[in-house]
TORKOL-4160 file (C-alpha; in steps of 0.2 Angstrom, whole numbers, padded with zeros to 4 digits, m for minus):
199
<pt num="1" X="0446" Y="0897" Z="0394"/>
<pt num="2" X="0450" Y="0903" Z="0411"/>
<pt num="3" X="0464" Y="0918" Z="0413"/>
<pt num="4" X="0471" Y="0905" Z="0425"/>
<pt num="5" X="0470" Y="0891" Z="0413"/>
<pt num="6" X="0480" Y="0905" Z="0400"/>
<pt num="7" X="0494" Y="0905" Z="0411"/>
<pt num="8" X="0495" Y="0887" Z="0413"/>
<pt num="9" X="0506" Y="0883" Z="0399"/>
<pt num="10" X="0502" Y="0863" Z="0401"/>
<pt num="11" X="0483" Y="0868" Z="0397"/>
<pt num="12" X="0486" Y="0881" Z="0386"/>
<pt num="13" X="0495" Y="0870" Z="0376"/>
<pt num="14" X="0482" Y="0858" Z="0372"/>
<pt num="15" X="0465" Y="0867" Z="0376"/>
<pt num="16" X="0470" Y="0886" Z="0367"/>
<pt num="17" X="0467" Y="0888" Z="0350"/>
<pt num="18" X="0487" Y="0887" Z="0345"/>
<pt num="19" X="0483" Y="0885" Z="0327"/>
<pt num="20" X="0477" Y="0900" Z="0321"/>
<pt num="21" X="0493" Y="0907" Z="0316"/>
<pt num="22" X="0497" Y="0896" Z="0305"/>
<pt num="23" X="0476" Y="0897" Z="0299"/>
<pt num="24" X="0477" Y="0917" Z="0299"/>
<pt num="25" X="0493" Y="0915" Z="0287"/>
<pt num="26" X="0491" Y="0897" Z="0278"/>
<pt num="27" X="0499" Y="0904" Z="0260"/>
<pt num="28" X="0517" Y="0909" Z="0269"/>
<pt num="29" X="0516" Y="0894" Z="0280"/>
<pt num="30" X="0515" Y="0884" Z="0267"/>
<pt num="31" X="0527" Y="0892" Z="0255"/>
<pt num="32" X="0541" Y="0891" Z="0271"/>
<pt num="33" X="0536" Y="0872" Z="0272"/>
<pt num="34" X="0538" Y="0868" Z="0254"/>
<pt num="35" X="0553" Y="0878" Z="0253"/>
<pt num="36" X="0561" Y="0869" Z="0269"/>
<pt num="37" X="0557" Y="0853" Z="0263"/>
<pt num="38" X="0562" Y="0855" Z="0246"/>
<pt num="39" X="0580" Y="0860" Z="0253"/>
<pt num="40" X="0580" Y="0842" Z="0266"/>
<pt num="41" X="0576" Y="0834" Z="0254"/>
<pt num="42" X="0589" Y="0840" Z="0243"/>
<pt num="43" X="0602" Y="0839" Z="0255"/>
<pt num="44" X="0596" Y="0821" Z="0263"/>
<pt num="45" X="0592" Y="0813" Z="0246"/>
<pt num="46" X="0582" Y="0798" Z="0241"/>
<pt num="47" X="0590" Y="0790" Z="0258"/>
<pt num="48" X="0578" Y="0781" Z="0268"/>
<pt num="49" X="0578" Y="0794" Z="0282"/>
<pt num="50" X="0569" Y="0807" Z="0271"/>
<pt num="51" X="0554" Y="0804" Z="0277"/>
<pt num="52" X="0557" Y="0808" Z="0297"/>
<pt num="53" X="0567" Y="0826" Z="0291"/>
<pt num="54" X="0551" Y="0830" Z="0277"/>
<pt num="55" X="0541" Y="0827" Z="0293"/>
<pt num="56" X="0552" Y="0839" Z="0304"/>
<pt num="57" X="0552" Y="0851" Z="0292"/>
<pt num="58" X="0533" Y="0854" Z="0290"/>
<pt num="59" X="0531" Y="0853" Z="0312"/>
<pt num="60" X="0545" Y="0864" Z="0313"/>
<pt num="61" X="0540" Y="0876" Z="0300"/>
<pt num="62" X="0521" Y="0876" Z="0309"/>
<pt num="63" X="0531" Y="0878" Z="0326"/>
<pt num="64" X="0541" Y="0894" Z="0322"/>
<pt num="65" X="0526" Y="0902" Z="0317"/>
<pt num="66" X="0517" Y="0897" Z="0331"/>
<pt num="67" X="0531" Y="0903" Z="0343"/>
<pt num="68" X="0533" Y="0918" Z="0332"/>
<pt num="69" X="0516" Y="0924" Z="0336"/>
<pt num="70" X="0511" Y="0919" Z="0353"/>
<pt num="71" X="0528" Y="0914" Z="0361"/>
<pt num="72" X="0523" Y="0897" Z="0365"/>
<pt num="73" X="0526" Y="0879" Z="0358"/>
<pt num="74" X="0513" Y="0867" Z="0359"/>
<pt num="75" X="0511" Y="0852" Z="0366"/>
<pt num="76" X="0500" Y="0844" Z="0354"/>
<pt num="77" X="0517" Y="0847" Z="0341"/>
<pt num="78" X="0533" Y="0847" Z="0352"/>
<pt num="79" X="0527" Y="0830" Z="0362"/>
<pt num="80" X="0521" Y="0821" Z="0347"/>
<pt num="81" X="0535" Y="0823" Z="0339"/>
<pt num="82" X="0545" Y="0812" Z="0349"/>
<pt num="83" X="0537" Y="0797" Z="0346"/>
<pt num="84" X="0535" Y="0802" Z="0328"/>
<pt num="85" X="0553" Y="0805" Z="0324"/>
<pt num="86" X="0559" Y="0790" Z="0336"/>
<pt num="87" X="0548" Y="0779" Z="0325"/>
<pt num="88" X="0554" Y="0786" Z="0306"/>
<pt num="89" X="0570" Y="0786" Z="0312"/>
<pt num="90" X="0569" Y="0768" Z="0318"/>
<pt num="91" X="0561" Y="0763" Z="0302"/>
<pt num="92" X="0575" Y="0769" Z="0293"/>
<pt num="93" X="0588" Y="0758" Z="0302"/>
<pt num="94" X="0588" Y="0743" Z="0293"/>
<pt num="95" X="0591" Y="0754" Z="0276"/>
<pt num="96" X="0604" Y="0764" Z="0282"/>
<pt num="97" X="0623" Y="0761" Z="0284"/>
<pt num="98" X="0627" Y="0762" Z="0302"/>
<pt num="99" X="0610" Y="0763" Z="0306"/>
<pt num="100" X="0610" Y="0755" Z="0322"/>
<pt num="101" X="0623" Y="0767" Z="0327"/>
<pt num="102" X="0616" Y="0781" Z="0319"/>
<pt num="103" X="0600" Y="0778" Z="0330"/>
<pt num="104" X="0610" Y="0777" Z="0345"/>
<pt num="105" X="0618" Y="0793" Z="0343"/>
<pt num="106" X="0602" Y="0804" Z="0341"/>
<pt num="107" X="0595" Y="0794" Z="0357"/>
<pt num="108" X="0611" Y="0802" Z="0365"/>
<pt num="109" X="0608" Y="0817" Z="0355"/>
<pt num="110" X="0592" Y="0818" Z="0361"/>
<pt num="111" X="0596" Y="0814" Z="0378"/>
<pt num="112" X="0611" Y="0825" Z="0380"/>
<pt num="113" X="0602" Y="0842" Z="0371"/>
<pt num="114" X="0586" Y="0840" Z="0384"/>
<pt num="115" X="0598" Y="0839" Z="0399"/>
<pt num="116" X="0606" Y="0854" Z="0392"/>
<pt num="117" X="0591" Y="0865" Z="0392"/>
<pt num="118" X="0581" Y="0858" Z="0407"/>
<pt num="119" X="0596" Y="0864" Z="0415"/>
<pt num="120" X="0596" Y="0880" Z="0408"/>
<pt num="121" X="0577" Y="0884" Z="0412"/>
<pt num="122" X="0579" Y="0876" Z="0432"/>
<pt num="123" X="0593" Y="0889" Z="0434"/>
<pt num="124" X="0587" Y="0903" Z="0423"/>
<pt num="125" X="0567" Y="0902" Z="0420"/>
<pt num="126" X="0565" Y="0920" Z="0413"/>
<pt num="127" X="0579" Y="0914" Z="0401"/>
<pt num="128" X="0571" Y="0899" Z="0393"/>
<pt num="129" X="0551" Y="0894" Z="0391"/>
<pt num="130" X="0546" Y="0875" Z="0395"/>
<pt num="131" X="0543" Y="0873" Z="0378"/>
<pt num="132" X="0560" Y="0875" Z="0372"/>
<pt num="133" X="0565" Y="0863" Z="0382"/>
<pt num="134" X="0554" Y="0851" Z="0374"/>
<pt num="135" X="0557" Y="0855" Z="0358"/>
<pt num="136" X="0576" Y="0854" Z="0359"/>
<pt num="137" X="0575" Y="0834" Z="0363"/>
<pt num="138" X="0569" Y="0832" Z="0347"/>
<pt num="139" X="0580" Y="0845" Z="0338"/>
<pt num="140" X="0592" Y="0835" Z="0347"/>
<pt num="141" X="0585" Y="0817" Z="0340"/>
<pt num="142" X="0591" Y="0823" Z="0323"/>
<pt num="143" X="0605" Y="0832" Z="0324"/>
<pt num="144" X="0612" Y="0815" Z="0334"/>
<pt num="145" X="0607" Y="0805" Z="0320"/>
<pt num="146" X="0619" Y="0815" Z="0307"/>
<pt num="147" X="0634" Y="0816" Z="0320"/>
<pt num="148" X="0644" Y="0824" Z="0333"/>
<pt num="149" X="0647" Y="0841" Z="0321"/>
<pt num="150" X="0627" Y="0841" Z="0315"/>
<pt num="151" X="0625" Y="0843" Z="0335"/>
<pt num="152" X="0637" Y="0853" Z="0338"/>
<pt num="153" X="0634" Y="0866" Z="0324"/>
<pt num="154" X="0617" Y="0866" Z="0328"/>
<pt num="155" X="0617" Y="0870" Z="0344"/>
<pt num="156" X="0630" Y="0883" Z="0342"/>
<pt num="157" X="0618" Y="0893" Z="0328"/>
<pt num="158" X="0603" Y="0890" Z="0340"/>
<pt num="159" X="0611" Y="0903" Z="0350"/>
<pt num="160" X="0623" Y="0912" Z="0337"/>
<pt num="161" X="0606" Y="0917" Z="0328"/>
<pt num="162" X="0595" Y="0920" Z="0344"/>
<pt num="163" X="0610" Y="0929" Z="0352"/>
<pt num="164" X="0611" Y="0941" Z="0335"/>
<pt num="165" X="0594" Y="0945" Z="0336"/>
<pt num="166" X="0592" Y="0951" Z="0354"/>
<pt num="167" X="0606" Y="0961" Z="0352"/>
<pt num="168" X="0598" Y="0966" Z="0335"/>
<pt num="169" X="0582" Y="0973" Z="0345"/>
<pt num="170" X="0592" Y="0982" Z="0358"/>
<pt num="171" X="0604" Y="0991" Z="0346"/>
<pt num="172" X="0587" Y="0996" Z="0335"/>
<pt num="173" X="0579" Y="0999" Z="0354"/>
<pt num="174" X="0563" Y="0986" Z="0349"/>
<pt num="175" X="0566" Y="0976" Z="0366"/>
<pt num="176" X="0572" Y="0980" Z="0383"/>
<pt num="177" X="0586" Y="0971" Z="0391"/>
<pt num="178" X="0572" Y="0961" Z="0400"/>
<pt num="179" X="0561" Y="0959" Z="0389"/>
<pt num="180" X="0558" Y="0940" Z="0382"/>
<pt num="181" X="0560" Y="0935" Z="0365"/>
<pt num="182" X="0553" Y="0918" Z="0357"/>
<pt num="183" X="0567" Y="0907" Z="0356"/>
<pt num="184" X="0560" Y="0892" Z="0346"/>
<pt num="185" X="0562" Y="0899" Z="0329"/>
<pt num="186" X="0582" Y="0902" Z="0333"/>
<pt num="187" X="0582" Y="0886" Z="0338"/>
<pt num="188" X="0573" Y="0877" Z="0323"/>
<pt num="189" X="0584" Y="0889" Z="0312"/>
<pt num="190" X="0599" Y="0881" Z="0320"/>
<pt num="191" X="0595" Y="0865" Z="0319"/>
<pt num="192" X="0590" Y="0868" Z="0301"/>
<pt num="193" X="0610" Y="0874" Z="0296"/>
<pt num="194" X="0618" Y="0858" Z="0306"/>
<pt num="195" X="0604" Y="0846" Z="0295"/>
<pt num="196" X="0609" Y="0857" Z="0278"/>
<pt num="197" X="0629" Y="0857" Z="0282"/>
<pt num="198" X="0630" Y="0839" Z="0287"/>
<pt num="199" X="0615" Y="0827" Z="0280"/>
């Protein structure tokens, strides 16, 4: 791949080799996924929406040790879980009290949390990467699903937790006041605590 194409974070994220985090370290990987999903699944229960958080939770743990590592979120995981969590979600209506309603809160959810950072990285750009912004739509998808204080709790910790750790890295001098820190992980994290407090 050509350095231009490496700074093209649209090719980058489907031509570079993005996996190899997760293939350098498969044994913690795996043990974050199991232990993520054993906790959703815990807190979700036999309900009919398990299956679109179990999937979250093993993209999400693959995510935050992508970002982690290279600072990027792929394509090939943040786009296709759209349609992915839009379609488990969906399937889960029928079986789920409110579930019409529940469904048309996490497409406001969705909606509402994208807005939020696409504005955040058209004013600030050095703030944010584009593939936070992608990935917050579907954190977003979720935390709408489960409700106004899921949301809300969630997006609060994303920036609670990211916030603690800059300031973390300053006070231990690790990072410069400038210096960019992957986000994606903070974010996963706080979707994580709104699905735990609230499913």
């Amino acid at each position: 791949m050509s350095a231009e194409a490496a700074e093209d974070p649209v090719v980058w994220s489907w031509r570079a080799d993005w996996t190899e985090p997760v293939r350098a370290r498969p044994v913690p990987v795996a043990a974050v996924a199991v232990l993520v999903c054993g906790v959703l699944g815990w807190r979700v229960g036999l309900r009919a929406e398990l299956a679109a958080f179990v999937y979250l939770g093993v993209v999400g743990t693959a995510l935050g040790f992508v970002d982690a590592a290279l600072r990027r979120l792929p394509d090939p995981l943040t786009l296709t879980a759209y349609p992915a969590g839009l379609a488990l979600l969906g399937a889960a209506v029928p079986f789920t009290e409110d579930g019409g309603r529940r469904y048309m809160a996490a497409l406001a959810g969705m909606a509402v949390l994208w807005v939020f950072f696409a504005v955040q990285w058209f004013a600030l750009p050095s703030a944010l990467g584009l593939g936070d912004v992608k990935l917050s739509g579907v954190l977003g998808l979720y935390l709408g699903w489960l409700g106004s204080g899921a949301w809300v709790l969630g997006v609060f910790s994303m920036f609670v937790l990211g916030g603690l750790y800059a300031v973390g890295l300053l006070v231990l001098r690790r990072a410069g006041r400038k210096e960019a820190i992957p986000f994606g992980p903070f974010m996963l994290l706080g979707a994580f605590a709104g699905v735990v407090v609230y499913a």
